[in-house]
N, C-alpha and C positions, 0 to 999 in steps of 0.2 A: 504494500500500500504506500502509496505517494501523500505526503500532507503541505497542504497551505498554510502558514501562521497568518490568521486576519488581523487587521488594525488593532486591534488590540489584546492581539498576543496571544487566543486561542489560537489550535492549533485544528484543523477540517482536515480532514481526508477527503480526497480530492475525486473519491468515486466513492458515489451512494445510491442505495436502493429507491428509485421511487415507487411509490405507492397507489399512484392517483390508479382510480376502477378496481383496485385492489382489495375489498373488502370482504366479511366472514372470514368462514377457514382459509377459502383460497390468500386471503393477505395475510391470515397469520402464517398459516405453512413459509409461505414466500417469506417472511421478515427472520423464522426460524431458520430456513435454507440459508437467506444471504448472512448469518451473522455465523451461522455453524464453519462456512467453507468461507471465511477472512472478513467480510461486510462489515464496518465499525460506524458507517455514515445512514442512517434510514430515515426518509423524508416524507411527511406525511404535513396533513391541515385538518381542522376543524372539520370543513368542507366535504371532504372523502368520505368521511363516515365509519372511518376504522380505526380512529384512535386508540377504544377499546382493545380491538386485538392485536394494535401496533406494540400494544403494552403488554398484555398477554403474553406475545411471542418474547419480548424482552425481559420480563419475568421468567418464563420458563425456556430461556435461554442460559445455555454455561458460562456466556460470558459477562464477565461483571460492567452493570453498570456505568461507573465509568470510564470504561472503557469504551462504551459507544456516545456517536454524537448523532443526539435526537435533534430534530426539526419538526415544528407544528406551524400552523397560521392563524391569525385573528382574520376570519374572515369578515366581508362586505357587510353583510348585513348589521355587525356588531361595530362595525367603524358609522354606519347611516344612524344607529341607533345609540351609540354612547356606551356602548356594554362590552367598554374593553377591557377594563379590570376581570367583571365576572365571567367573561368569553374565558381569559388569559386561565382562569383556577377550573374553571369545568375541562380546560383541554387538560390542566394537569390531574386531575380526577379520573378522567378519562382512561389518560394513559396510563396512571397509577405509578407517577414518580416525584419527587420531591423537586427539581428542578427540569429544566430546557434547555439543549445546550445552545439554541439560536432559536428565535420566535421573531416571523416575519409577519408583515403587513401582507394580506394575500395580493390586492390588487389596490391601485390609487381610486380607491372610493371612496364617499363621501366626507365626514372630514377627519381627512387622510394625516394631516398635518396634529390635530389635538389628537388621536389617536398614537402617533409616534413621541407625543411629549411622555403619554402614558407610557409606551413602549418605554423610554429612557427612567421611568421610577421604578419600571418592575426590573428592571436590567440593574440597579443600582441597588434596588434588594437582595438581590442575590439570585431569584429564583427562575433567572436564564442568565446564561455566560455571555451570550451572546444577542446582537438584536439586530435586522435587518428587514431588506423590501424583497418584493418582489413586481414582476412585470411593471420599471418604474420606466418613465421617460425621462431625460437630463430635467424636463421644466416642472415633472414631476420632483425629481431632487434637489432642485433648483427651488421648492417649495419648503422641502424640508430645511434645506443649507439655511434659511435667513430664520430658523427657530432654536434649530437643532443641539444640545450639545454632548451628543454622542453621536459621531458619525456612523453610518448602517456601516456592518462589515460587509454584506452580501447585497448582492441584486441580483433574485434568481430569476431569468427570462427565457422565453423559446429560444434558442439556440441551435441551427445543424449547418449543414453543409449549404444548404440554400436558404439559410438566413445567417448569414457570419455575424452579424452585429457589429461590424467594426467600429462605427462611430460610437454609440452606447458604449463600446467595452471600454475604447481610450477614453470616454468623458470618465467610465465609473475609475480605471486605472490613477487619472490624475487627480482623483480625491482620495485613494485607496480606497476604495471598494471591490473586495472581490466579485466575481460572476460567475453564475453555477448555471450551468447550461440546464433546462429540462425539453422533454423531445429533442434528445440532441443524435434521435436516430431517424428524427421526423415523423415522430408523432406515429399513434395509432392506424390513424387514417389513410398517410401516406407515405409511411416508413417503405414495404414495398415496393413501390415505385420509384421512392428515391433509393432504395439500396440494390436496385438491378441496375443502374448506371455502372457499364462496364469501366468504369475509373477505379472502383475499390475493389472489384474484383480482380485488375490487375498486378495493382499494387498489395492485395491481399497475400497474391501467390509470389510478387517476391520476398514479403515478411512470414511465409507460412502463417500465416493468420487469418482469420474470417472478413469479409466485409465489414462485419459492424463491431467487431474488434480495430480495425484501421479506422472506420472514422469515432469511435470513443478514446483511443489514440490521439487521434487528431486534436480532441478537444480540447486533450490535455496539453498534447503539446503547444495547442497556441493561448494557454496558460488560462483556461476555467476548468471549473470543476465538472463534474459528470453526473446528474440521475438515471441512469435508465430504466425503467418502467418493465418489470417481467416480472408474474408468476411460475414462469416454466422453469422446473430446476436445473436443467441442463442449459439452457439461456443465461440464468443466475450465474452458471459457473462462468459459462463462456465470456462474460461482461466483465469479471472481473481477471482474467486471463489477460491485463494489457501491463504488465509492469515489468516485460522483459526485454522490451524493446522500445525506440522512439522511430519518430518517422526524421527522412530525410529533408531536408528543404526545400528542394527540389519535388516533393509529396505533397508537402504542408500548401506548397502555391498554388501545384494542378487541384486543390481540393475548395480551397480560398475561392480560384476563378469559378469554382460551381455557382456561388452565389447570385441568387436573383431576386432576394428580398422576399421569399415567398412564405406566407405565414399558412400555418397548419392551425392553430390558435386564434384566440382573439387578440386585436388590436388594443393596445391597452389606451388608446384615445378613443377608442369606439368601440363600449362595449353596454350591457343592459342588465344586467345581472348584480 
């Protein structure tokens, strides 16, 4: 396992489980598989509806505590309605642990800004190590900057090969912010179709590696973090199979020039939820 230290000195592993559609047994198996064969990073929200068995599996999981880094979210609706304190203790209830080790704003919804003030009390209690965003825009952060005094360490946003994020990544980079890619295999919907482009399959067979081992590679190498979203335990393993190699430069370009801004997700300027 490869790790991150964020701005303030925790230390991320730079590949974690996600969660999202993951729920019942099927999410808890999945969180005990990824933590049994190395998993230390599992990312989940409010939202998903699995925090219960996200906890569950980490309970009756052999590995201690902490030794893994948990992620939850304050979802939308509790940022429109003010109930970010008691969103914040029903997700720790939920999961059944005494801290977070990063609690993110899920999306810039309503008010987004007195929401992160609260983010920085509960962060200052103790009861997350960590505090950051997700799916933010610079003018979204650029909201936070003029309150804030705890910079987010993360900004987790849709991320793959055809959506590079460059400009987002250098804005979050010159504030230290890290960036955790999610669908950074392109998403449920269109993963498929972006992972038949004969480009990773080429470069697969000169690193003896899979397709979606070279581009979660990739992610790493052009310095964010990784979720990938699997139930399948053979997936699980293969996901984490990228720490014995890096790609070439020469790779890292041909995969860059994929980009075409195409989101799988929503727009976090346009969205209704």
């Amino acid at each position: 396992m490869e790790y991150l230290t964020l701005n303030n000195g925790v230390k991320m592993p730079l590949l974690g489980l996600g969660t999202f559609l993951a729920d019942g047994d099927t999410g808890q198996k999945a969180v005990i598989t990824a933590l049994d064969i190395g998993y230390r990073h599992i990312d989940t929200a409010a939202e998903y509806g699995n925090e219960k068995q996200v906890g569950q599996a980490i309970a009756d999981s052999s590995v201690a505590r902490d030794e893994i880094f948990l992620v939850t979210k304050l979802w939308n609706e509790d940022m429109r309605n003010g109930t970010f304190t008691t969103a914040f203790e029903e997700s720790l209830n939920r999961l059944g642990v005494d801290y977070i080790d990063m609690y993110l704003l899920h999306w810039p919804a309503g008010d987004y800004v007195a929401a992160w003030q609260v983010l920085e009390k509960i962060y200052k209690s103790g009861k997350t190590r960590a505090i950051g965003v997700c799916n933010f825009q610079p003018h979204h952060i650029e909201d936070l900057r003029k309150v804030w005094s705890v910079v987010p360490v993360v900004n987790q946003i849709e991320l793959h090969p055809e959506l590079t994020q460059e400009p987002l990544r250098n804005f979050c980079n010159k504030l230290g912010i890290a960036v955790t890619a999610y669908s950074p295999l392109g998403g449920p919907k269109q993963a498929g179709r972006m992972m038949d482009n004969p480009l990773f399959s080429d470069i697969a067979q000169k690193y003896n590696k899979t397709a979606a081992q070279i581009v979660l590679r990739w992610g790493l190498d052009i310095g964010v973090a990784v979720i990938p979203k699997s139930a399948n335990p053979a997936r699980i393993a293969q996901n984490i199979d990228i720490f014995d190699f890096k790609l070439g430069k020469e790779d890292i370009a041909a995969i860059d020039a994929l980009n075409i801004d195409r989101r799988v997700g929503y727009d976090p300027d346009n969205f209704n939820f």
